[in-house]
ZAFINU-335833 format. One record per residue (C-alpha): x, y, z. Coordinates in steps of 0.05 Angstrom, whole numbers, padded with zeros to 5 digits, always signed. Example, Ala and Ser with C-alpha at 12.3 -4.5 7.8 and 13.67 -1.06 7.14 Angstrom:
+00246-00090+00156
+00273-00021+00143
//
This chain:
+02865+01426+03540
+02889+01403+03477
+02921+01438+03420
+02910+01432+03346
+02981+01435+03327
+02997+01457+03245
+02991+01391+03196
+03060+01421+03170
+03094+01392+03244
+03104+01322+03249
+03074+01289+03302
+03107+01227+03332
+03069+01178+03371
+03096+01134+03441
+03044+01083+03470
+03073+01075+03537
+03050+01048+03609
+03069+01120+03645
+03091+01184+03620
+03137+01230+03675
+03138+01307+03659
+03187+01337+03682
+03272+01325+03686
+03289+01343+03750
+03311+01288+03808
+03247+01269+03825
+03222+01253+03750
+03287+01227+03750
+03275+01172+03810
+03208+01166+03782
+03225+01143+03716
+03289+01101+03732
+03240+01063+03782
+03181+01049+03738
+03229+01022+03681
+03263+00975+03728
+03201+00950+03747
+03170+00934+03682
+03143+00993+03653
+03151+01026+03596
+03173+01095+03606
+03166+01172+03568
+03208+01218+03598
+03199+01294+03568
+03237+01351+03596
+03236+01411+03571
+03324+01426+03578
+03371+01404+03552
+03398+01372+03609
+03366+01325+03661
+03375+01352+03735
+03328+01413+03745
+03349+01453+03799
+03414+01409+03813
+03441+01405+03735
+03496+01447+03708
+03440+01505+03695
+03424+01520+03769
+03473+01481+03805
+03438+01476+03870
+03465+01415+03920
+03416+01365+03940
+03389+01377+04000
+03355+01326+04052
+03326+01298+04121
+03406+01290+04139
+03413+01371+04139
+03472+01370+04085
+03512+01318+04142
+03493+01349+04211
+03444+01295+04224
+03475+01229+04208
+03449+01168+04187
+03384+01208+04152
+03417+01208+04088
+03368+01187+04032
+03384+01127+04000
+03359+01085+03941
+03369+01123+03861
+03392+01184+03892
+03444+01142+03935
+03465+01109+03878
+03466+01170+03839
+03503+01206+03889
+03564+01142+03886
+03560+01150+03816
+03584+01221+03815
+03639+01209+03870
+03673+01162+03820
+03659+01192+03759
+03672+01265+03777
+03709+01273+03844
+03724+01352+03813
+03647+01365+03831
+03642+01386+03743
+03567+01403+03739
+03571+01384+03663
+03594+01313+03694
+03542+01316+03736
+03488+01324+03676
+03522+01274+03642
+03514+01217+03696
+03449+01232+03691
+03436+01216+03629
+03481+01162+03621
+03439+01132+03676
+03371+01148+03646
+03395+01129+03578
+03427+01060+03604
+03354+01040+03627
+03325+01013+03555
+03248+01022+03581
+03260+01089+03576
+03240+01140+03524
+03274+01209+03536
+03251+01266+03505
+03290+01327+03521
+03280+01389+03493
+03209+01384+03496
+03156+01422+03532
+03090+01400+03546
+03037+01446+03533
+02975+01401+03514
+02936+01344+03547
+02875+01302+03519
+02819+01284+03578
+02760+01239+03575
+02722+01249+03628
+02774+01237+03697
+02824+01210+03658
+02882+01239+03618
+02884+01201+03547
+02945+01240+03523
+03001+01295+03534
+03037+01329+03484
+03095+01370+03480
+03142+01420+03430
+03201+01397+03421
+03245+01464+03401
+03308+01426+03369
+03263+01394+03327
+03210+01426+03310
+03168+01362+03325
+03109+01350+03362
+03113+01289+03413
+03048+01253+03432
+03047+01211+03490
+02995+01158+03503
+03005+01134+03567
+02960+01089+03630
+02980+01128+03679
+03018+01201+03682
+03067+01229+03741
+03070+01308+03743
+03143+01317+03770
+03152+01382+03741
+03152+01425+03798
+03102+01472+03769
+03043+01423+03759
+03042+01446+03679
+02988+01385+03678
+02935+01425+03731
+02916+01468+03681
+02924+01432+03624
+02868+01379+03656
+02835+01416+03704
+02863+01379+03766
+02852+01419+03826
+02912+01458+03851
+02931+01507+03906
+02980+01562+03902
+03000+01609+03963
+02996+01602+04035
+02938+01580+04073
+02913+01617+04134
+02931+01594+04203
+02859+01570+04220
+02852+01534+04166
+02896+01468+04185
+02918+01496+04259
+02984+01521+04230
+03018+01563+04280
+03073+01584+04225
+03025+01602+04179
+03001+01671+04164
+02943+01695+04195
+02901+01700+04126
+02911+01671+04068
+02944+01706+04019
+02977+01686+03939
+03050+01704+03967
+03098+01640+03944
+03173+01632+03961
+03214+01661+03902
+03278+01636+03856
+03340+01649+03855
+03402+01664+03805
+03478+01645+03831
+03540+01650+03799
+03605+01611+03809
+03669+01645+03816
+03743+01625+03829
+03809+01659+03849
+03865+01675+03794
+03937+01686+03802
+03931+01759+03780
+03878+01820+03785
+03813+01818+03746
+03779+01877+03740
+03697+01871+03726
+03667+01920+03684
+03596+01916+03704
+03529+01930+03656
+03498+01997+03664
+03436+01963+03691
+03459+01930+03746
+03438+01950+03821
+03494+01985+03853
+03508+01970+03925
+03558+02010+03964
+03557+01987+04032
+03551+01914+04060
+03491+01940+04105
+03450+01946+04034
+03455+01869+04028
+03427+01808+04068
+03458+01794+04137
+03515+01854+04127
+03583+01836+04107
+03571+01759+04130
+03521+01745+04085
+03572+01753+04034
+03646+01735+04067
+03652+01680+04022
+03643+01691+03937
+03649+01620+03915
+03583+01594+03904
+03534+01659+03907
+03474+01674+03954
+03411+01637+03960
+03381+01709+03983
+03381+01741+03918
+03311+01712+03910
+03257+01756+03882
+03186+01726+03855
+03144+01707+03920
+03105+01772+03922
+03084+01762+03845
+03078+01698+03796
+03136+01652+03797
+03108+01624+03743
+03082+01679+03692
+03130+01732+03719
+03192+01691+03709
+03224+01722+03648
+03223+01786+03676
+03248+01769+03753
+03302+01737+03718
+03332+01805+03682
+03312+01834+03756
+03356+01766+03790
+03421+01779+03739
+03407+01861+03765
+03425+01848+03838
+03469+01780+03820
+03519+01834+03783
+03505+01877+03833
+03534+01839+03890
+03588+01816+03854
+03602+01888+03828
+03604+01909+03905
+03648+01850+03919
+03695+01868+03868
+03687+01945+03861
+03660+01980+03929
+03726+01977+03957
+03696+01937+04018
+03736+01868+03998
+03796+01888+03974
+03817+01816+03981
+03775+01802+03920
+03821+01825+03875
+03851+01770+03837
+03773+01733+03834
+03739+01729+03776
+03660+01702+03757
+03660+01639+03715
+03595+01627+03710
+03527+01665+03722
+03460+01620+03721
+03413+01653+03678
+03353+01589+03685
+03323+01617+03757
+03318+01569+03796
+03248+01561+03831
+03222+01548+03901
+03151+01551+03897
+03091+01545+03850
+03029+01506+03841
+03014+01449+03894
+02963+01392+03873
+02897+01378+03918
+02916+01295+03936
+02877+01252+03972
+02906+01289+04030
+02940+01348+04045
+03003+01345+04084
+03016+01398+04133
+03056+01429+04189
+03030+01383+04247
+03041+01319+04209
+03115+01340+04198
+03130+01366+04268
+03095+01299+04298
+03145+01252+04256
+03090+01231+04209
+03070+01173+04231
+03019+01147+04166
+02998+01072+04155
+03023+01089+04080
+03090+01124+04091
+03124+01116+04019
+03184+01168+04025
+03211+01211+04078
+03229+01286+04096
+03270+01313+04151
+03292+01391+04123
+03267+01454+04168
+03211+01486+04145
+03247+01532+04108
+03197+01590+04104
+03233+01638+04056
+03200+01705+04058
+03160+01727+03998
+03201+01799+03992
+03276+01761+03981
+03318+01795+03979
+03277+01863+04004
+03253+01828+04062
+03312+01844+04117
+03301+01926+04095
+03234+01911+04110
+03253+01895+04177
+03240+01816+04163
+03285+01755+04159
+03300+01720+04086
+03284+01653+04116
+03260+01628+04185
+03280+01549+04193
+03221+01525+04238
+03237+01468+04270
+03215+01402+04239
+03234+01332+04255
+03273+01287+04223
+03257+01234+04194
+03181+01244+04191
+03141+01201+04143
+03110+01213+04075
+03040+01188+04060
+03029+01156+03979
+02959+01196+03993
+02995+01263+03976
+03031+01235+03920
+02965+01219+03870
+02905+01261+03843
+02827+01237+03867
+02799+01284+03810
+02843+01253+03755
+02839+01182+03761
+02910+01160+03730
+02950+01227+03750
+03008+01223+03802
+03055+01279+03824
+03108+01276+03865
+03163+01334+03890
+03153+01402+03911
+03079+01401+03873
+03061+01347+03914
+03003+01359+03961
+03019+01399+04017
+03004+01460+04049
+03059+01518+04037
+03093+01507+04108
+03090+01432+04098
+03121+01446+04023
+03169+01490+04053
+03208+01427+04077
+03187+01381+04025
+03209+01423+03966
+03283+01399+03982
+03309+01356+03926
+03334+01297+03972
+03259+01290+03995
+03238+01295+03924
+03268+01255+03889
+03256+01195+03949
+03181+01219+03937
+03191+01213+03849
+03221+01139+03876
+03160+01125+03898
+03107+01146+03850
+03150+01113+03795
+03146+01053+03840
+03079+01057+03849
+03061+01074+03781
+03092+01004+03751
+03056+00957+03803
+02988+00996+03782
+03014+00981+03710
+03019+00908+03721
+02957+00901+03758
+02919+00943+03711
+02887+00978+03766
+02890+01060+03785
+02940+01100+03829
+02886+01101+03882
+02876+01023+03883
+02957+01025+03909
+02935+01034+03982
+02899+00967+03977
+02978+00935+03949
+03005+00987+04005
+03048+00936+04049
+03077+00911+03970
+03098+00979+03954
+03130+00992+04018
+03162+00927+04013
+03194+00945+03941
+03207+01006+03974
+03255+00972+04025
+03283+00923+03975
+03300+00976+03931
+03342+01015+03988
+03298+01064+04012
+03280+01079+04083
+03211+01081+04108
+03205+01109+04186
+03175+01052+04223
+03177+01004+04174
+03219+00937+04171
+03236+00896+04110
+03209+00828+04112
+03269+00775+04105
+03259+00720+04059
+03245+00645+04092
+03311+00620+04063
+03353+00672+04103
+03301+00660+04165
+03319+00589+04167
+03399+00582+04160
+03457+00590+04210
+03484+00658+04212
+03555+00655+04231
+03608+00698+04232
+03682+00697+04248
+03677+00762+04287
+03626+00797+04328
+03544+00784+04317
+03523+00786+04252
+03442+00777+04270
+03432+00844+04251
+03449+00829+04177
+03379+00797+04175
+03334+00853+04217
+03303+00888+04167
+03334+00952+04180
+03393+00981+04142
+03412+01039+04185
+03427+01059+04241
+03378+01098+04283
+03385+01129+04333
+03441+01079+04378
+03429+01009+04351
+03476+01014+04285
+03438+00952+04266
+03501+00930+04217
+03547+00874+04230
+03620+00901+04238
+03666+00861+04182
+03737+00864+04203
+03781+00862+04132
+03788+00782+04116
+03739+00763+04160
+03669+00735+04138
+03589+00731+04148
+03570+00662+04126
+03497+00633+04119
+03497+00550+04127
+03433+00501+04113
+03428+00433+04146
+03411+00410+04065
+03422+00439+04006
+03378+00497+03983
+03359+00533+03920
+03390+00610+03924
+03353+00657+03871
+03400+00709+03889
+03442+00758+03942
+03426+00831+03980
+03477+00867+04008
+03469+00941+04035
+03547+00960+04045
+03573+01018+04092
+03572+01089+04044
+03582+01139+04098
+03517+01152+04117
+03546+01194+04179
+03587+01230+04139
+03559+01282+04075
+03559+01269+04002
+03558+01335+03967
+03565+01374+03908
+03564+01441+03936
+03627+01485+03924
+03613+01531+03980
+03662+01542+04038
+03674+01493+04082
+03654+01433+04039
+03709+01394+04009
+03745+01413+03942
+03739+01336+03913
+03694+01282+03922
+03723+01211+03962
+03692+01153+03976
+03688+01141+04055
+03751+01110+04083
+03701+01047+04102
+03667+01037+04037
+03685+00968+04015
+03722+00976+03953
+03734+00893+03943
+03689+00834+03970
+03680+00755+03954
+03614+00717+03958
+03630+00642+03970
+03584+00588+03963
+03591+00520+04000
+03579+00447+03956
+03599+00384+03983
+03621+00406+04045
+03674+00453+04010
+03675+00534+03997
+03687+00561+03935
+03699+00621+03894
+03619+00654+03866
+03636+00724+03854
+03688+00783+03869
+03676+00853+03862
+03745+00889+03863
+03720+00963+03854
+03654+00970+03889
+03619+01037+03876
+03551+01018+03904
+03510+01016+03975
+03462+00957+03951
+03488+00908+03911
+03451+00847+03880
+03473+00790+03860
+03440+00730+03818
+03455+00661+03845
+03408+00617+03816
+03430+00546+03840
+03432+00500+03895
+03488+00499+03958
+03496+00484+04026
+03521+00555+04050
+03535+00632+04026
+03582+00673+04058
+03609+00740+04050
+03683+00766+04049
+03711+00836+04058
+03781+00849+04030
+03789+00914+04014
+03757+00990+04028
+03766+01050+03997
+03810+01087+04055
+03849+01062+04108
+03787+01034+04147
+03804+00963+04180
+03723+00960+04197
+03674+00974+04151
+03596+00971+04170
+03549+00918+04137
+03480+00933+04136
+03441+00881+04102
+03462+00812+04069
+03411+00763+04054
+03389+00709+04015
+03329+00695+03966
//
């Protein structure tokens, strides 16, 4: 559908090789990916700030297959991982402001990409099963932005380009018969998971009265609220059960179940403060009340196959796994925050295992020839999407597409042609820091054929292709502080360059939630290398290369580009105490 916009609007043009709607950590990952590989990038949001549900706006933590730290090692790595370091260093206080800002420093910092925030797309040009063109309104403007792209990713949650191109979509929860999913209702029915509106609040060194609207819902007893006075023992970081939306439109409806969202928000925190209940509450005050709901559920594209509740209780095991999951089904109830006087749980976390694969089938359109999607619109069924919709998954899924999307850019051929190039985007993948299930990275020749040595324990693992630990093989190589990894040739031999994947935690959690529980500030494990030396060995002697002295990074690469007759590695320092730090990965190209 496109839109004849007034000749009194300007209309800027971008010729680009992909075009990623939507802001949020998977169009994030999407577009950072596809720009480091080559291709030129428009990214339009329609916020101000980049983030979606995680930004300063809704202020959700990013959740994952690692169950916010009570699975380790499932953490997901890659942009989000390096996002993730990014905001340890740069904003230990857990500032969400900080957080949007890292954001776009990092999206800014990648000079492929366009960003256009502020803008909303509402029209899309089609010839025949292609898109031609998307545009969007850009409110601080007043401009019209007109993107021209080869291929176009759909990572804004609510699949705005379905009905602007007529992709197929599905919406609601499929019947139980339909893919032999026990969880699922017995008929199908509209009924989505709903959003949500949190505040933030903090304890003062005096009393703070709150003088509630006249509209609010008033609650005078605990049993009014979700799980009694537990459900609410802690006023930090607000509720995830005052949800409303699912039995409605989440998309249509949403200006309205927002006013209805701020009713009961105040309305709990009214009770809190005013009931008499918590008289402990006294000296709390709000400082901050999210009026941007922050969504579950919507629209779901039709891929070139559906993933579904079998596939992610079986460990999704697919010959294309591009991304990962590993979060319960999640299966919030349509009724919210009604549901438990209705005699129903909020949420029911089905069991689901983790890590189970991700297939690229679910990830493109086979109606719209050059449309990709990835995130909580990808193609699922609504139990499958009840796990997927977590942002850890999505924005390894966004990874992906972007991926995906710049190798079918250089090859000039479609999103579907990718399975044909599958083993080279899973290899990317890998290279890039992601983890497939299943799925090793192939080692270059050069670090096949040299002498691994090390001064301390067995450093083979360095060059398996795994850079985790699962299950009990840590597959690292222990480095002892001093002590080094060293790669030695019988002849010299040309070295393009150097891959490290250093020890971040990943049994430990990496957070930005303020509940409680969860630390105030953000460190840097105690076993993160903080300093390292890469030596390189001509004429029989070792010499200074490179020193990092303040490492903030899990993979780190490192141009070489010249002959020697060995490489090693050298850990000095970590960030902690840690004498032993893990290394997952060093090779050489």
């Amino acid at each position: 559908m496109k839109i004849e916009y007034p000749k009194t609007f300007k209309i800027r043009e971008h010729n680009v090789d992909l075009c990623v709607v939507g802001g949020g950590m998977t169009g994030i990952c999407a577009a950072i990916s596809a720009a480091r590989h080559g291709a030129d990038v428009v990214l339009m949001h329609d916020r101000p700030v980049l983030g979606g549900n995680s930004s300063s706006e809704c202020r959700m933590h990013i959740c994952g297959a690692d169950r916010s730290g009570s699975l380790p090692h499932l953490r997901e790595t890659g942009i989000l991982e390096e996002l993730r370091l990014l905001n340890v260093f740069y904003n230990p206080r857990k500032n969400f402001s900080l957080w949007d800002l890292i954001l776009y420093e990092t999206v800014m910092r990648e000079q492929r990409i366009t960003l256009l925030l502020n803008c909303s797309c509402n029209s899309a040009e089609t010839e025949g099963k292609f898109i031609k063109s998307i545009s969007g309104w850009q409110t601080t403007t007043q401009m019209v932005h007109r993107v021209n792209a080869r291929i176009f990713a759909d990572c804004s949650g609510d699949s705005i380009l379905a009905p602007l191109t007529g992709a197929p979509f599905r919406t609601g929860r499929e019947s139980r018969k339909e893919f032999n999913e026990s969880i699922a209702p017995e008929n199908a029915d509209k009924k989505t998971m709903g959003l949500t509106c949190m505040f933030q609040a903090r304890p003062t060194n005096k009393k703070v009265s709150f003088h509630p609207p006249s509209w609010i819902y008033r609650f005078n007893d605990c049993s009014q609220l979700p799980y009694g006075a537990k459900g609410h023992q802690y006023w930090d970081m607000g509720y995830w059960w005052i949800e409303l939306g699912g039995e409605i439109d989440t998309i249509h409806d949403t200006e309205a179940l927002r006013h209805e969202l701020l009713r009961i928000t105040l309305g709990v925190w009214d009770h809190i403060k005013n009931s008499g209940h918590h008289p402990d509450s006294a000296n709390w005050e709000i400082e901050w009340l999210q009026f941007l709901p922050a969504k579950r559920e919507s629209r779901r594209y039709i891929g070139a196959y559906i993933l579904t509740q079998n596939d992610i209780q079986n460990g999704g095991k697919f010959s294309d796994t591009v991304a990962y999951g590993g979060w319960p089904m999640d299966d919030h109830d349509p009724a919210g925050f009604f549901s438990t006087m209705l005699g129903r749980p909020a949420t029911i976390f089905h069991p689901a295992h983790s890590p189970y694969g991700i297939p690229y089938r679910i990830l493109y359109s086979p109606f719209i020839k050059n449309l990709m999607f990835a995130g909580r619109n990808a193609s699922c069924t609504h139990t499958a999407m009840s796990s997927t919709r977590v942002m850890g998954t999505c924005a390894v899924m966004g990874q992906a597409v972007g991926t995906a999307a710049a190798i079918a850019c250089k090859k000039n051929i479609l999103p579907a042609d990718i399975q044909k190039n599958i083993k080279e985007l899973q290899q990317i993948l890998l290279n890039d820091d992601c983890y497939l299930p299943n799925i090793k990275k192939e080692i270059p020749a050069i670090t096949k054929k040299a002498r691994l040595s090390a001064t301390h324990g067995n450093p083979q693992p360095l060059r398996d292709g795994i850079t985790r630990q699962i299950g009990n093989n840590a597959h690292c190589w222990y480095a002892k502080m001093g002590g080094n990894a060293s790669y030695t040739f019988a002849k010299e031999e040309f070295i393009s360059g150097i891959e490290l994947v250093l020890d971040t935690g990943m049994d430990k959690t990496i957070s930005s939630i303020f509940a409680n529980g969860y630390p105030k500030e953000l460190y840097f494990p105690p076993e993160m290398p903080r300093a390292f030396r890469i030596e390189i060995k001509k004429n029989g002697k070792w010499s200074g290369f490179y020193q990092c002295t303040s490492n903030i990074a899990r993979l780190v690469k490192i141009h070489v580009h010249r002959k020697c007759e060995g490489v090693r590695f050298i850990l000095d320092k970590t960030w902690g105490k840690a004498e032993i730090s893990r290394v997952y990965e060093f090779i050489l190209k």
